[in-house]
C-alpha positions as CSV (number, residue, x, y, z in Angstrom):
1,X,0.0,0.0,0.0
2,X,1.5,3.5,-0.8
3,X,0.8,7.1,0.5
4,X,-1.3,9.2,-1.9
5,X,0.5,11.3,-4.4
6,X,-0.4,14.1,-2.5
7,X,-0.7,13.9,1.4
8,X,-2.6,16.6,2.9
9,X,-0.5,18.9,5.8
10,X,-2.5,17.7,8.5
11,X,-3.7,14.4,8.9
12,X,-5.1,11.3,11.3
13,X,-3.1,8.0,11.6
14,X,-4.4,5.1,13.2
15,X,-1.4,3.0,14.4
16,X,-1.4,-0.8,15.9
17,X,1.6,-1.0,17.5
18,X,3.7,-4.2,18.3
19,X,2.6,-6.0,15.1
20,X,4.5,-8.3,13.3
21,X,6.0,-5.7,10.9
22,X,5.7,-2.7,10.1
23,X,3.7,-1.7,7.2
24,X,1.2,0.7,5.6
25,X,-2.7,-0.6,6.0
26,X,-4.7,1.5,4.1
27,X,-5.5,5.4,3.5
28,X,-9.5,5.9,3.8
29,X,-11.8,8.7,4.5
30,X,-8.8,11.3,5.5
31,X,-7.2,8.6,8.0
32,X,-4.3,6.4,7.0
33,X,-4.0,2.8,8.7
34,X,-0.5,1.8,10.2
35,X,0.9,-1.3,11.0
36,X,4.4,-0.7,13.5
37,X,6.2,-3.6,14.8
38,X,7.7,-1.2,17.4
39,X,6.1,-1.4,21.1
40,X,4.3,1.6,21.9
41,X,7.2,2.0,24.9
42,X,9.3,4.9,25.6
43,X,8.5,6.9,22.5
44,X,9.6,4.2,20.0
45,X,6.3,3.8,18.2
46,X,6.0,7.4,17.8
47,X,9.8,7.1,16.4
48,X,8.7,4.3,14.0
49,X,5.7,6.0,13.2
50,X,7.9,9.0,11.9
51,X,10.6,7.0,10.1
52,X,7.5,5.2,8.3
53,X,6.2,8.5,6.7
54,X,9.6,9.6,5.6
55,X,10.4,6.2,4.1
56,X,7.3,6.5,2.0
57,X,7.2,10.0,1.2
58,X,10.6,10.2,0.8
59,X,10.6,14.3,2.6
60,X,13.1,14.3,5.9
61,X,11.7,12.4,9.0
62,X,12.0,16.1,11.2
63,X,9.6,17.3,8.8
64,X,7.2,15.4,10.3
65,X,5.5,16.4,13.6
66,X,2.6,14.5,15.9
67,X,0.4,17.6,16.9
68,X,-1.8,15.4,19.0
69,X,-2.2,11.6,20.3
70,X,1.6,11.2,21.3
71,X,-0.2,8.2,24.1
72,X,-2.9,7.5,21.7
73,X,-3.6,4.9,18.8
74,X,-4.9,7.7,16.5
75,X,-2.1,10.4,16.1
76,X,-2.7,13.9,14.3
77,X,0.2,14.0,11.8
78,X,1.7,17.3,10.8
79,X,3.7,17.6,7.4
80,X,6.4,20.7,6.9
81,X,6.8,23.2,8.8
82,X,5.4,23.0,12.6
């Protein structure tokens, strides 16, 4: 599954953490579905969560920015500048 062409600023992500690897679900209805094998300990799904987006978009990981949800499933995403 890929990102769409063009991904809004702001957006919702839904994130399972601790699955068995890390992948993107689906993009529906504004939210996109995420897959991170990371545990949701310390930070590092957040972390994953980040490294995800750049991988796929291909723009810098620090470019991305969780706005709100840094404890929840379902994250507000901000692309560029913050």
């Amino acid at each position: 599954m890929n990102l769409p062409a063009a991904l809004p600023d702001e957006f919702f992500v839904k994130v399972t953490p601790g699955a068995a690897r890390t992948e993107v679900v689906a993009w529906a209805d504004g939210v996109l579905r995420v897959r991170l094998h990371a545990s949701p300990r310390d930070g590092m799904a957040n972390r994953a969560l980040l490294e995800l987006l750049s991988e796929h978009t291909g723009i810098l990981r620090s470019a991305f920015c969780i706005v709100r949800g840094l404890k929840s499933r379902l994250k507000r995403v901000r692309k560029g500048k913050s």
